[in-house]
Structure formats: structure tokens, C-alpha cells
N, C-alpha and C positions, 0 to 999 in steps of 0.2 A: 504493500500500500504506500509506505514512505516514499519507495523509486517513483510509482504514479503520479504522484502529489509534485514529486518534482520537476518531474516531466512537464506536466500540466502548468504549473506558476511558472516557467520559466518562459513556457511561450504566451503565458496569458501575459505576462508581464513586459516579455518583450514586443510582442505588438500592439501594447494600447502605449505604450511608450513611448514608439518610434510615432503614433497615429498622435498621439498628445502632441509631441515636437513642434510636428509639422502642422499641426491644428495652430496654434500658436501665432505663427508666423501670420497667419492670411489675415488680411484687410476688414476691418470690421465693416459691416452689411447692415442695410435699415434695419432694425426691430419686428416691423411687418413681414420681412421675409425670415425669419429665425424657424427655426421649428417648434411648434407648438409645445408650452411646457405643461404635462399632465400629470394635477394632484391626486395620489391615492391615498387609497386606506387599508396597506398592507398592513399598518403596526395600529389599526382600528381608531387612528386617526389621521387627520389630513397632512400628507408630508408631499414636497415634490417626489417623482420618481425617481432620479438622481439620487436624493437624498433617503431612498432606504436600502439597506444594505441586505437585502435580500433579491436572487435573481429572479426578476418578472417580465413580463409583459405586460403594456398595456395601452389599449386600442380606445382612441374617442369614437362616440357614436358616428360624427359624421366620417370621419376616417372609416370606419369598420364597412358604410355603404359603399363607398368609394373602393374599396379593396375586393369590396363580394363577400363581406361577412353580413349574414342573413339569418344565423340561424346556430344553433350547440354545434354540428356537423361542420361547419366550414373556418370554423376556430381553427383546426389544424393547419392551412393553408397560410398562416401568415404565425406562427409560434414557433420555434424552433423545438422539437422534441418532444411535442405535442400530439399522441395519436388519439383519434374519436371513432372507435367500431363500432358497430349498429349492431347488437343482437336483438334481433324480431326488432319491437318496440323498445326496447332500452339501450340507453345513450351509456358508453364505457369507454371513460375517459383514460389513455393512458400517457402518463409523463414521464419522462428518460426511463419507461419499459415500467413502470411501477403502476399498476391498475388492477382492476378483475374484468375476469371473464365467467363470473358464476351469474347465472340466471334468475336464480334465487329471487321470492318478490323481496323479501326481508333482506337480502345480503347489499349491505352497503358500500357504494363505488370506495376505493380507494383515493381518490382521486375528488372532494367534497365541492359540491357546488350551489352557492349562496346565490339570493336575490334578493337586494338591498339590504344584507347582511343577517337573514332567513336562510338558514337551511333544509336543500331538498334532498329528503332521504331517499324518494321513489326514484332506483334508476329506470323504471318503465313510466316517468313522467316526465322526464331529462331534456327530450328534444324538444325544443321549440323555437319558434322564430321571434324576431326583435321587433317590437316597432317604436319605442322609447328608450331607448338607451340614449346614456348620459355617455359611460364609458363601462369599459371591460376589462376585467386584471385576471389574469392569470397568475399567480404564484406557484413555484417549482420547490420542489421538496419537502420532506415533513413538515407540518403546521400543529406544533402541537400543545402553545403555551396563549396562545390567543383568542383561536376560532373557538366558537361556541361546540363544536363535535372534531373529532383528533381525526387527521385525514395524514396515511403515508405519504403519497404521491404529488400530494398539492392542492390548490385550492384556487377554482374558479370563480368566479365574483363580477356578477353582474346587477349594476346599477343603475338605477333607472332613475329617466331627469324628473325634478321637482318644479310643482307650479311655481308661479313667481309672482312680481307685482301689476307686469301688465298682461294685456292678452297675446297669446301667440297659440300658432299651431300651424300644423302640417296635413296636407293630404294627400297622397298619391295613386293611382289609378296605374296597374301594368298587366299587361295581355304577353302569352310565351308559348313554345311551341306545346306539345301535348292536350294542346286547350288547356292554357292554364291562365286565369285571371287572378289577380294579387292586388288586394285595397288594404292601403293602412293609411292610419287616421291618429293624431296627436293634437291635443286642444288642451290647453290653460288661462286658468282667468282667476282673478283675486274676486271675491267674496263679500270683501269687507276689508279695513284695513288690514288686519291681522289674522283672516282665512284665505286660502287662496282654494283651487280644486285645480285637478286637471284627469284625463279620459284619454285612455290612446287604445286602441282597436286593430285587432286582425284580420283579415279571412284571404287564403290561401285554397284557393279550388286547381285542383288537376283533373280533367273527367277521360281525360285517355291515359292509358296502362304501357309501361315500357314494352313489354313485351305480349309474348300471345300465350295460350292455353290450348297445348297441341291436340289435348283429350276431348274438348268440348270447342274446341275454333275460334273461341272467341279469346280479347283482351283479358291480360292481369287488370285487377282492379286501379283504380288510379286513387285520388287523396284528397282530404281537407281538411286544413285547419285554421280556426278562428277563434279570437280570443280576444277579453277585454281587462285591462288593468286602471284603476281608478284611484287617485292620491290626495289626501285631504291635508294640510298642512293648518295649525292654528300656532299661531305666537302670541300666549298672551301678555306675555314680555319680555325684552331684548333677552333676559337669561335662560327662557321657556321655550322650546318648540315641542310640538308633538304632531305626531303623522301617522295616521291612519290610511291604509293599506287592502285594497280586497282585488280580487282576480278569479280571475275564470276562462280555460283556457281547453280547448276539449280537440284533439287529433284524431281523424278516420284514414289510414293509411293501409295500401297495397300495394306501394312500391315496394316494400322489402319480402318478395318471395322467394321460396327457395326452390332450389332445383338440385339433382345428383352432376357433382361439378366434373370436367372430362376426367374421362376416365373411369368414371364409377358407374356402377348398374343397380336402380333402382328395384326395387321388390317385381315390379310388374314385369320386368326385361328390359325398360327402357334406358338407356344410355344419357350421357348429356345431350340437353336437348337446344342448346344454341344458346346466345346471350340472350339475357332478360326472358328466356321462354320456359316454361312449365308443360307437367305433365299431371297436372292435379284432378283428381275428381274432387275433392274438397276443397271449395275455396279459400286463398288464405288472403286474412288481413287483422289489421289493428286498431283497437279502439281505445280511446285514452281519454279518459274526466277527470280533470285538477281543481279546485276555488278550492280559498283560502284567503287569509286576511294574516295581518298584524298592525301592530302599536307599538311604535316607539315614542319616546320621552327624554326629553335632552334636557337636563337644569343645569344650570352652572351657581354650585353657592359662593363661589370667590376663589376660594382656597380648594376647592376639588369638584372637578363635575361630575354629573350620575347620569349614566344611560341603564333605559331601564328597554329592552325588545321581547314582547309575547305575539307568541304568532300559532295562528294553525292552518294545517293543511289538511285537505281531502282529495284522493286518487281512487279512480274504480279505472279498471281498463281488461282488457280481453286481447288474447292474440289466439286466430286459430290457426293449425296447423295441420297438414296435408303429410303426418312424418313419415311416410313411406316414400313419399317422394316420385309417386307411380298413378297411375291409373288404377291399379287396385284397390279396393276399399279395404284396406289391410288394416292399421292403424289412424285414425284421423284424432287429434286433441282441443280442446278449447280451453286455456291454460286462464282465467280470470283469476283478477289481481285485482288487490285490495290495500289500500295504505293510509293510514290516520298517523297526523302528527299533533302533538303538544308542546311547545317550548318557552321556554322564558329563561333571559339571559339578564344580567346584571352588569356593569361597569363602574368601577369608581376610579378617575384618571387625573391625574396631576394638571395645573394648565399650562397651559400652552406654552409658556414663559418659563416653567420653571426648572431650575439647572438642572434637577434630577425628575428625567421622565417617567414617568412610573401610572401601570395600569395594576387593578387588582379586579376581579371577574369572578363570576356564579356560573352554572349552568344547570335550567333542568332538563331534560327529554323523554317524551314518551311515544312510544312510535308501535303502532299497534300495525303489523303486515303478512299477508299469507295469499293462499290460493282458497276459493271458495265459490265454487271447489274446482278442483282441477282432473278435467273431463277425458278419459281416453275411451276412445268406441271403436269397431272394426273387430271383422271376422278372425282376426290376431287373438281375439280371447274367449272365441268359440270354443267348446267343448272336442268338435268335430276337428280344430286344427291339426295338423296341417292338410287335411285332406279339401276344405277349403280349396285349394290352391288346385284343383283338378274341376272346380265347377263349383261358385260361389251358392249355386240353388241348394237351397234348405239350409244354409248357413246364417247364423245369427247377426246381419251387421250391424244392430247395434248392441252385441255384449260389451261389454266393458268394466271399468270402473269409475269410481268419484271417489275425491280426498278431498276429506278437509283437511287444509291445516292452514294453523293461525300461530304468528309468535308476537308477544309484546315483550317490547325492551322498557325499562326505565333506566335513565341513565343520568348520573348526578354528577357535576365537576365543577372543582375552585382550581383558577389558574392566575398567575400575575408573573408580571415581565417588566425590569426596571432596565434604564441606559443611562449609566452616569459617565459624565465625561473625565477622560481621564489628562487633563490639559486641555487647549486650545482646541485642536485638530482630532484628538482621538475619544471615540467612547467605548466602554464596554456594558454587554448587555446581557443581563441575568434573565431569562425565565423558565419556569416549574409548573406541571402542572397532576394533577392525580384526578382520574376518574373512577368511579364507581360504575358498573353496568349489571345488570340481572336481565335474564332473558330466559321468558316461560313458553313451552309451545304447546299447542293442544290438538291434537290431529287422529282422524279418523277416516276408516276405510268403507265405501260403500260398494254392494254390486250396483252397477253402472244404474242412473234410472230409476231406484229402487228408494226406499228406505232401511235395508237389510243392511245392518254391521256385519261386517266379516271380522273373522276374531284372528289374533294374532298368533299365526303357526308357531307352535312352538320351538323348532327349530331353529327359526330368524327371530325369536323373538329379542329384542334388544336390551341387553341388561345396561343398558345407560341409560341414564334420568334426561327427559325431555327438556331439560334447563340448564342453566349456565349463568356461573356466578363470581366477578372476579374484581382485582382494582388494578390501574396499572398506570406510574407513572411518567412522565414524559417531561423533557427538557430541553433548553434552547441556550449557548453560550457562541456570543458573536464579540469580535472586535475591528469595527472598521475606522479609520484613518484619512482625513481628507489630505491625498498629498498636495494638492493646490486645491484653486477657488474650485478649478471646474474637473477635477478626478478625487474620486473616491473610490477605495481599497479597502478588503473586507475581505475576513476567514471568519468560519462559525462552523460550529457541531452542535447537531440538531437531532434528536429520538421523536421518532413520531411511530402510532401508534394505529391501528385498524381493529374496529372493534369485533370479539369475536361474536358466534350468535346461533342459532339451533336451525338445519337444514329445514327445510318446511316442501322442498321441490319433491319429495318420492315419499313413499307408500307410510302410511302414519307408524307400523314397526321400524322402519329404516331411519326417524330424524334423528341425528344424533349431532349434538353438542361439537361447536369446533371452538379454539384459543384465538386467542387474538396473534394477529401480526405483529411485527415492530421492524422499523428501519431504522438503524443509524447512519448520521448521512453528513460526511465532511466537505466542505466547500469552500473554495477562495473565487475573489474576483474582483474586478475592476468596472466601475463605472464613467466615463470617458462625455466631454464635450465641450466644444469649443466657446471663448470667452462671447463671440455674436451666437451662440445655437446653430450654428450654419452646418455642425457633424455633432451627431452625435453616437461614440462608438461605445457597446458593453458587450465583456467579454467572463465567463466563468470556466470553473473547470470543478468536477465532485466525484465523489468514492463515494459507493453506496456499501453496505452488508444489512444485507436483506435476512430475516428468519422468522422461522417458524409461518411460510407463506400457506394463504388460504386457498387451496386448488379443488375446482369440480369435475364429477367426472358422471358422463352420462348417459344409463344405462339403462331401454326398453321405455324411454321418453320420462325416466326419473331419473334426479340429478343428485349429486352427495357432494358432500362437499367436508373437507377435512383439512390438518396441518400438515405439512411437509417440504423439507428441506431446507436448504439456504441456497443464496445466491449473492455475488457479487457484482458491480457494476461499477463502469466509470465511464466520464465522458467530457466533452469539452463544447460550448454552443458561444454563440456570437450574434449580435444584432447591432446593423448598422445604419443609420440614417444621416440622410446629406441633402443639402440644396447647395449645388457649387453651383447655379445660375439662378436669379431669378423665377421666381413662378415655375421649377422642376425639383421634385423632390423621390429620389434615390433612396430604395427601401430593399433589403438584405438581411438575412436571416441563414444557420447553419448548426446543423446540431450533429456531432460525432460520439455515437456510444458503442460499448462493449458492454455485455452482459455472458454474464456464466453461472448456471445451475451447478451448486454444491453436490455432493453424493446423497442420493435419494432413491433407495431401492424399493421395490414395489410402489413406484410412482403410476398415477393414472396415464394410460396409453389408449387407442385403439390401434391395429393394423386389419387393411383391410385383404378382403381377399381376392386374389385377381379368377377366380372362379365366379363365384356370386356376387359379386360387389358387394356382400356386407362386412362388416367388421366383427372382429372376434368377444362372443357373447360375455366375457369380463373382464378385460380390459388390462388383465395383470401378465399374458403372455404376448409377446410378438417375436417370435424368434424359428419361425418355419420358414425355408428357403423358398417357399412358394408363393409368400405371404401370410398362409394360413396359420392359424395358433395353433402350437404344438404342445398339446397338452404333457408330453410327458417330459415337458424338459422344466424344471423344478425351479430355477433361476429366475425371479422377477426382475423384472423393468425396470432400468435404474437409468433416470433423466439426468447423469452427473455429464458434465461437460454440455450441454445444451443452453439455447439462449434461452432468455426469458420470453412470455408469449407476446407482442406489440410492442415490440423493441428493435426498429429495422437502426439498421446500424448508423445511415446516413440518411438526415430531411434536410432540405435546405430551400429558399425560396429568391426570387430577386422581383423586383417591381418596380413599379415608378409611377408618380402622378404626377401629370405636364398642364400647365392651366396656358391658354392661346387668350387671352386677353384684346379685345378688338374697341376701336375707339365709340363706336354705335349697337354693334350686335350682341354685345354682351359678350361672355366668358366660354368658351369651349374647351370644355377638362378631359383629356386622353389620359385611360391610367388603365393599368396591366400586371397581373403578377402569375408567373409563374412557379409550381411547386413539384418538386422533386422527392418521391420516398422511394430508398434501394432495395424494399420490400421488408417481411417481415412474416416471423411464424405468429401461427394464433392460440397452439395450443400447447402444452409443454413437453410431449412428444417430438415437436418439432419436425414431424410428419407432413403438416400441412401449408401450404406456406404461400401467401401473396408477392407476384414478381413484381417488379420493379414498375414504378407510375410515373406518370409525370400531368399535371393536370393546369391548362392554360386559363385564364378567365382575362376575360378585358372589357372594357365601359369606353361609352364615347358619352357626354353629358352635355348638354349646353345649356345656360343658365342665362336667364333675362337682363337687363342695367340693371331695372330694379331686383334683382337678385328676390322674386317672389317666383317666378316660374324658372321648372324645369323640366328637359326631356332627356330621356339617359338612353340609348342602346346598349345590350348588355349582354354575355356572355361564359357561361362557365362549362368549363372543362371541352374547350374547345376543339380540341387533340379528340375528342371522342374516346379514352382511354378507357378501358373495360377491366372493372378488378370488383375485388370481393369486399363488402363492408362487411360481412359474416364467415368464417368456415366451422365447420364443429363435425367432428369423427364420432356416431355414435355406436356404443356398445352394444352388437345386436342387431344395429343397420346400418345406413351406409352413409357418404359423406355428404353433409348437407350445405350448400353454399348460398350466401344472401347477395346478388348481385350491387353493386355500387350505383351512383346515377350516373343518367350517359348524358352527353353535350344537352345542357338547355340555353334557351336563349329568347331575348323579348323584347320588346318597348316600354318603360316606366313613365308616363305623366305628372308632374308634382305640382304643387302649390305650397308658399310657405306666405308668411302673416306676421309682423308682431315679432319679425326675429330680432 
């Protein structure tokens, strides 16, 4: 690790160095051309970027339209190290390879993602589109002494703009191929002296399907989603705000269907069946319902201010599944998902002024989530199987089964994080935090349809307690250093934590209790920018050791999910930004990682088989020269030396936005970026693997004098590049792929008011 580190600081050091030098030098530039400087709230309160010593990202709302960020899914394209899979309906976010890929309704991303500083537990409530953002942070690496819930991987944070004093708002109207129309809407207006309100609106219709349905001729379904978020602001004095919060936000989606990816042979006989095409008798798609509210309360009594944030959330959502992947009616599932949130968080923080910074924080959670129930049918659990398979007549398709299962977590935590300066230029910064978690599940087996309990065979019956009950604390020590006005330098070691929590995806004998994660995670870096803003360059380099990771494995359309192994990581990323002329701005991004699975024998595997296309029935052998599992070779599966799953080794991006300025016609803004991933595995097997992408988007805008209309042409993934947002080997069947989206492209209509 020490050779790493060295490695790493030497080049992180040497090139923001020589990029300093030479910044230095250059001519100072109006003010109006600088690059935009953008206040976050990594340390949960308002600092420049620059000035936190943790590595982020972070995109202003108009910036984010401008580049083609729309949506959870296109975050990737401009973050370095940044990956976003799509399993069915849930968004899995993963950051220098550190995320999940468990299904689980209850199992929480690795990787946490907040809305206006609200935690969303539902990864099958994750994706959505923007139509009021303020700005967007990404944070990289454990977050585990501040945020209201302990995330390994990092933490997404999206903020949404507050009404203000006058009126203002937005409309725009845009039409795209697939028949797709897209209205969003933004309006603010003050109330009263010290109310304001504001309203901002979604709806996102596609009524054509990417692809076709070879078994039935017609189109995959196509999508919609629409949604409305609404913000009440009162200040009943300069020391007082409070903001009240509600949303409602509801996704009907068939882009993400799956199909048996080349190569593989689905149950019915059928091969891969082309890009974006199926072979479904059962329709698949997704449905997703979110509202929710919170209340925050900001007082300032002089000498320490209190934030006080309660919020809750509601998710119902459904995905069904066609998992044979065939024209047979063999297996078909309707997986419904269910997620209630409770929270309330506490802050008491130093102000703003004072020498030694210091937060001290509460936390409660309760998070009630499961499947209810979770539906499998198909002649697959007929009495007669497998003779089935010779002539469906007199076969039952719809036996099956239903599972409830439900787990509530409550989860309790005090954390605080102080930074005192240790001289002029340097500070150092302490924080701790300890959580408390309990998690109970409750889960039952039905025949399919029925109200009949099935009882649990003795055999499988589970001698572990359907709960889980643990504390575990976590810690953050940084010290960064301004070596002039405009560089700042910074090393920190950082424990973060992923909560553990009881399976709820398979048969109610099989939920069994898993540990939590933990990452520790060393990091140095430099943050770089010129005395006019005209460059501004940041560069990091980190060592992860990952343990005790949470891996699923999934077998006859039930999932498990359990601890195993360690893993190591390191890497180095970069983001640059430049206006070396006038009205063009130069945007750069690069992230280099290495990732290697520690010794882990009887790891979760499938291998498939090049006879049947399905995969071997439990997942603990692959070692038959044919492919097939050889059952008599005694030796489990040991994932040591492998990478981690969403971890491609190199992403990188370049862009630019070019403003043409005309002395009557108004402004015409060309901007483009380009994104490179050198691919990546998905599962820890490392069996299955996404090649290499590359995905273009570009905008041509033109904007009125009075800067109130605009019209945009637009474009993503222009390359038409065809890759997988999903893969997953299941145990028992065969390999199931969620196709990515292919080239869209439109016309945008806007209107702005009151800016």
C-alpha cells in the first residue's frame, strides 16, 4: 500500500504543480468570463468547492442541461469513476467499483442518495428525472461522520432551487424520436413578505418501444414518467427559516427488458434475439409510486445554530418478469415492492465565523421494506414437470408460489466532526460516528393464489433468527493545507460503513441475516485554480481495503444475499476545467482504477452451459471442461484474484461549451461531450462482462436578446453504441441481459421569466 500511495502523490503532485506554475503566469480575464464558482454542502454546510477537502463533483443545474444530464442514469457521463447500472427498476450507483448489485427491496445502495439533504432508501425508487435542480454533488468515498445514514461508496446529493423574493419560472415543451414528448415546468412566487412557494413539474411520455417482441410481433412497451415537487419557504425572522417539502413522483417503464444475451439459449430454444428484441410471452415492465414530504428548520441563536430535518417517504412499485427469457410459459414473476420511510435528523453547528468549526448530529431511521408479495407462476412448479416440456396441455400455468416478506430496520446514530486550524494555512479534522441498527423480518410462504401456508421442510429449515442486531462505528481524520491562495492539499483516512440487514428476496425458510460492510479508505489530493478562475484543475489518488463485502446470488428467481471476502482497490481521477478564450469552456474528466478480490472460496458463481444455455443449479461449482458443473469435483469457487463487479478500469470524458454571441440574434450555445468506459464485469465471477463504450451527446441551443426564449437540438448517445445497463447469470437459468438506451434525439422549446 505505502509503494501505491507513493506512486500516486508523486504524480498527483507533480502535475497540479507544473498546471499551478503555469496557471500563474496568464493574464488576468474579466470576472464575467471566470468559471462559475459552486457553493456546496459536503461538510453540511455552505463552503466553496475549492475549499472542501474532500474529492467531488459538482454540476449546477443549468450546467447539468447543457451537458445532457436529465436524469440518476446520465450522472455517469460527466463524473469520473462514476458507474449507474439499471437493475429492472432500481438505480445502483457505483463509485471507484464500491456499490451493490443485490436486488433486495430492503438492501441499501452502497453508494446513498439524498434530496435536499432526505435520504432515499428505495433503490427501486432511485431513477428519476430533474426538473428543478439548483445543483448536484457527488461525493466519493466513505461518508461516515456526517450524513444522516453511513454510505461506503459515497454520496449523491441533489438539490433542488428554493423560491425566492420575486416571480420567476420556467417552461419547456420537447418532442424526440420514439414518440416521445417531455414538458417540464418550474414557477416561484413570494406569498407574502416572508412566504414564498414554488411548483416545478414533470411528464416524460415515450409511447414507442426500442425494440420488438419476436413471440407476439408487436413492440417492447415504451414509458412515463411524471412528477411534481412543491416548496414552501417561511422566514419569520432573519434567524428562522423553515421549509416544507412534498413530492410525488410515479415511473411506468418498458425500456428495460431483458432478453438471453449472445450466446445463451433460453428455456424455449430461442437464442439471442437481436438488440433491444425479446422473446416474451409475458410482458415485462415497471411501475414505480414515491410522495413524501419533509420539514426542515434552521434557527440561529448566536452562538450555535440548530437544524432540525423530518421527512417521510412512501414507495409501492412492481416489476414483472418474463424469467425464462422464452416463449414458454415456464416461469413468469411479478416481484412488488414496498418501502416506508421515517426520519429525523438533528444538527447543532458552530457559526460560521468561528475559529473552530464544529458540527455535533442525531439521527433516527425507520425504514419498513419487503416484497408483498413476491409472485412466481409457470408450469416450472407443476406437479407434472418436467414432462410439461413435451406439451404444455393439462399443465398447470398458473402453479406457483407467493412470499411475503417484510423487514423493518430502526436505526439510531450521534455523529460530530470538528476542523481546527492548525496555523494560518493548515487545518485538521476530527470526526466519529457510532450507529445503532436492529432489523426484524417477517416472511411467509404461500401456494401460488391460495391462502395455504406451506410449512417449512424440515431439512432447509433455517436455524438462524430472522433478525439482526449490531453497533458499529465509523470515523473520518483529514488534514488539508492551502499551499497558496488558489491550491489546496489534503490527505484523510476515512471508515465508512454499509448497513447490514435480513434477505427478504427468497423463500421465507431461506432469509437469513447478513453483517455489515466496512471500507477503509486513504486518500491525498490537490485542488488547483487559477488566480482569474480561467483553469481550474483537481486531481486525487486512494487505496481502498474493502471487507466483509455484501454479495447476492440468485437462484430459481430467489436471491441471498450474504458476507464474503475482501478486496483491494486503488486509483487515481482528474477533472479539468478551462476557458482559455472567451465564451468557450473546456471540460475533462478521467478516472484510472485497479480493483482485486481477496481469497474467497465458495464465492457465489454461475457457469453456464454451452448445451442448454442454462446455468449450473447452485452456483458453488464451475469447473467442467464443457462448461457444465461437475459435480464431483469437491473444490468450490474461489473469486480471489478477480475484479470487483462495476469497476471498468478506465472512464474518462472531454467536452466543451462554445457560446457564438451575435450582435441582434441572440446567443447560439454548441456544447458536446463525449464519454468513454473500457468496460466492466457485473458480477463477481467475473464471467460476465460489458465491452468497451463510448457514448457521444451534443446540443445546439439558441437563446433570444432577451435571454426569455429558447430552442435547443439535442442528442444522446449519438454513436448509437449498444451495451448492457443489466447482466445477471442465474442459478438454474440462463443469462439475462437489460439492454442500455440506443441514440435519442429531439427538439426542446423553452421559456424563462423573472430570471
Amino acid at each position: 500500500m505505502k509503494q501505491t500511495l507513493g506512486v500516486i502523490t508523486t504524480a498527483v503532485c507533480g502535475a497540479t504543480l507544473a498546471l499551478a506554475a503555469s496557471a500563474q503566469a496568464q493574464t488576468p480575464a474579466r470576472q464575467a468570463q471566470a468559471i462559475e464558482e459552486i457553493i456546496v454542502t459536503a461538510n453540511r454546510r455552505e463552503q466553496s468547492m475549492q475549499e472542501v477537502p474532500i474529492t467531488l463533483n459538482a454540476i449546477s443545474g443549468d450546467d447539468a442541461f447543457k451537458v445532457g444530464i436529465t436524469g440518476t442514469s446520465s450522472l455517469q457521463q460527466n463524473v469520473p469513476s462514476l458507474q449507474v447500472a439499471r437493475q429492472a427498476n432500481q438505480a445502483r450507483p457505483f463509485i471507484r467499483g464500491i456499490g451493490s448489485q443485490i436486488g433486495d427491496a430492503n438492501s441499501e445502495n452502497s453508494v446513498a442518495i439524498y434530496v435536499d439533504g432526505v435520504y432515499q432508501p428505495a433503490a427501486f425508487a432511485s431513477f428519476f428525472e430533474f426538473s428543478n435542480i439548483e445543483r448536484i454533488e457527488v461525493l466519493k468515498g466513505p461518508q461516515g461522520t456526517l450524513f444522516g445514514r453511513n454510505a461506503t461508496g459515497g454520496v449523491i446529493q441533489v438539490v433542488t432551487k428554493d423560491p425566492g423574493d420575486d416571480v420567476r419560472g420556467d417552461i419547456s415543451l420537447g418532442y424526440g424520436n420514439y414518440d416521445t414528448v417531455d414538458v417540464r415546468g418550474f414557477i416561484s412566487a413570494p406569498l407574502t413578505d416572508n412566504v414564498a412557494f414554488s411548483l416545478a413539474g414533470i411528464s416524460k411520455k415515450r409511447d414507442e418501444g426500442y425494440g420488438d417482441n419476436l413471440f407476439t410481433g408487436k413492440d417492447t412497451p415504451g414509458a412515463h414518467d411524471y412528477g411534481v415537487h412543491a416548496k414552501l419557504v417561511i422566514a419569520p425572522s432573519d434567524k428562522t427559516s423553515v421549509k416544507l417539502s412534498g413530492n410525488y413522483y410515479r415511473s411506468e417503464n418498458g425500456a428495460i427488458t431483458s432478453q438471453p444475451v449472445p450466446g445463451a439459449v433460453a428455456f424455449g430454444g430461442q437464442g439471442y434475439p437481436g438488440e433491444y428484441n425479446v422473446w416474451h410471452d409475458f410482458e415485462e415492465r415497471s411501475n414505480i409510486k414515491t410522495f413524501g414530504g419533509s420539514l426542515r428548520v434552521d434557527h440561529n441563536f448566536g452562538g450555535v445554530q440548530l437544524v432540525s430535518i423530518s421527512a417521510y417517504t412512501k414507495n409501492e412499485g412492481y416489476w414483472r418478469l418474463d424469467q425464462d427469457l422464452s416463449s414458454t410459459p415456464l416461469i413468469k414473476a411479478v416481484i412488488n415492492q414496498l418501502g416506508r420511510m421515517y426520519s429525523q435528523e438533528f444538527h447543532m453547528m458552530s457559526p460560521a465565523d468561528s475559529k473552530l468549526q464544529w458540527l455535533i448530529g442525531a439521527y433516527y431511521f425507520d425504514y419498513e421494506a419487503g416484497h408483498v408479495p413476491l409472485e412466481l407462476r409457470g408450469f416450472a412448479f407443476d406437479p407434472g414437470f418436467p414432462n410439461c416440456f413435451f406439451g404444455p396441455a393439462g399443465c398447470d400455468l398458473d402453479a406457483g408460489l407467493d412470499w411475503d416478506n417484510k423487514a423493518e430496520t430502526t436505526s439510531k446514530a450521534i455523529f460530530a466532526q470538528a476542523t481546527y486550524p492548525l496555523g494560518e494555512r493548515t487545518n485538521l479534522t476530527l470526526g466519529v460516528r457510532n450507529t445503532w441498527d436492529e432489523t426484524d423480518a417477517l416472511s411467509t410462504t404461500y401456494v401460488g393464489g391460495t391462502p395455504i401456508v406451506l410449512p417449512v421442510p424440515p431439512v432447509l429449515a433455517n436455524p438462524n433468527p430472522q433478525s439482526i442486531k449490531y453497533d458499529e462505528p465509523t470515523w473520518r481524520i483529514s488534514l488539508d493545507h492551502k499551499v497558496t491562495d488558489n491550491m489546496l492539499a489534503y490527505v484523510s483516512y476515512n471508515r465508512g460503513s454499509k448497513s447490514g440487514n435480513v434477505t427478504v428476496g427468497s423463500v421465507a425458510w431461506d432469509n437469513i441475516p447478513y453483517e455489515p460492510e466496512t471500507l477503509d479508505a486513504y486518500e491525498i489530493g490537490l485542488k488547483t485554480e487559477t488566480s482569474d478562475r480561467r483553469v481550474r484543475f483537481n486531481v486525487s489518488g486512494f487505496y481502498y481495503d474493502f471487507t466483509d463485502i455484501q454479495f447476492q446470488k440468485i437462484e430459481a428467481g430467489a436471491s441471498n444475499i450474504f458476507n464474503g471476502g475482501s478486496a483491494d482497490s486503488y486509483g487515481v481521477e482528474f477533472d479539468l476545467e478551462a476557458r482559455p478564450i472567451d465564451n468557450l469552456t473546456l471540460i475533462a474528466t478521467a478516472g484510472w482504477l485497479h480493483t482485486e478480490i481477496g481469497p474467497f472460496a465458495g464465492a457465489p458463481n454461475t457457469c453456464r452451459s454451452a448445451v442448454t444455455g442454462s446455468n449450473d443449479a447452485g452456483g458453488f461449482f464451475c469447473n467442467g471442461l464443457d462448461g457444465l458443473p461437475d459435480p464431483g469435483n469437491l473444490i468450490p469457487y474461489d473469486a480471489k484474484g478477480n475484479h470487483l463487479p462495476g469497476a471498468p478500469e478506465f472512464t474518462g470524458s472531454i467536452g466543451f461549451v462554445y457560446d457564438i454571441v451575435t450582435p441582434n440574434s441572440g446567443v447560439f450555445t454548441l456544447s458536446s461531450n463525449l464519454y468513454y468506459n473500457d468496460g466492466f464485469y457485473f458480477e463477481l465471477d467475473n464471467r460476465l462482462h460489458v465491452d468497451s463504450f463510448t457514448y457521444l451527446n451534443a446540443a445546439l441551443t439558441w437563446t433570444d436578446p432577451s435571454s426569455a426564449y429558447q430552442v435547443t437540438l439535442w442528442g444522446k448517445n449519438l454513436t448509437d453504441e449498444f451495451t448492457y445497463s443489466m447482466l445477471t447469470g442465474q442459478s438454474g437459468g440462463t443469462d439475462l441481459g437489460g439492454p442500455g438506451e440506443p441514440r435519442t434525439f429531439g427538439i426542446r422549446v423553452g421559456y424563462k421569466f423573472g430570471q
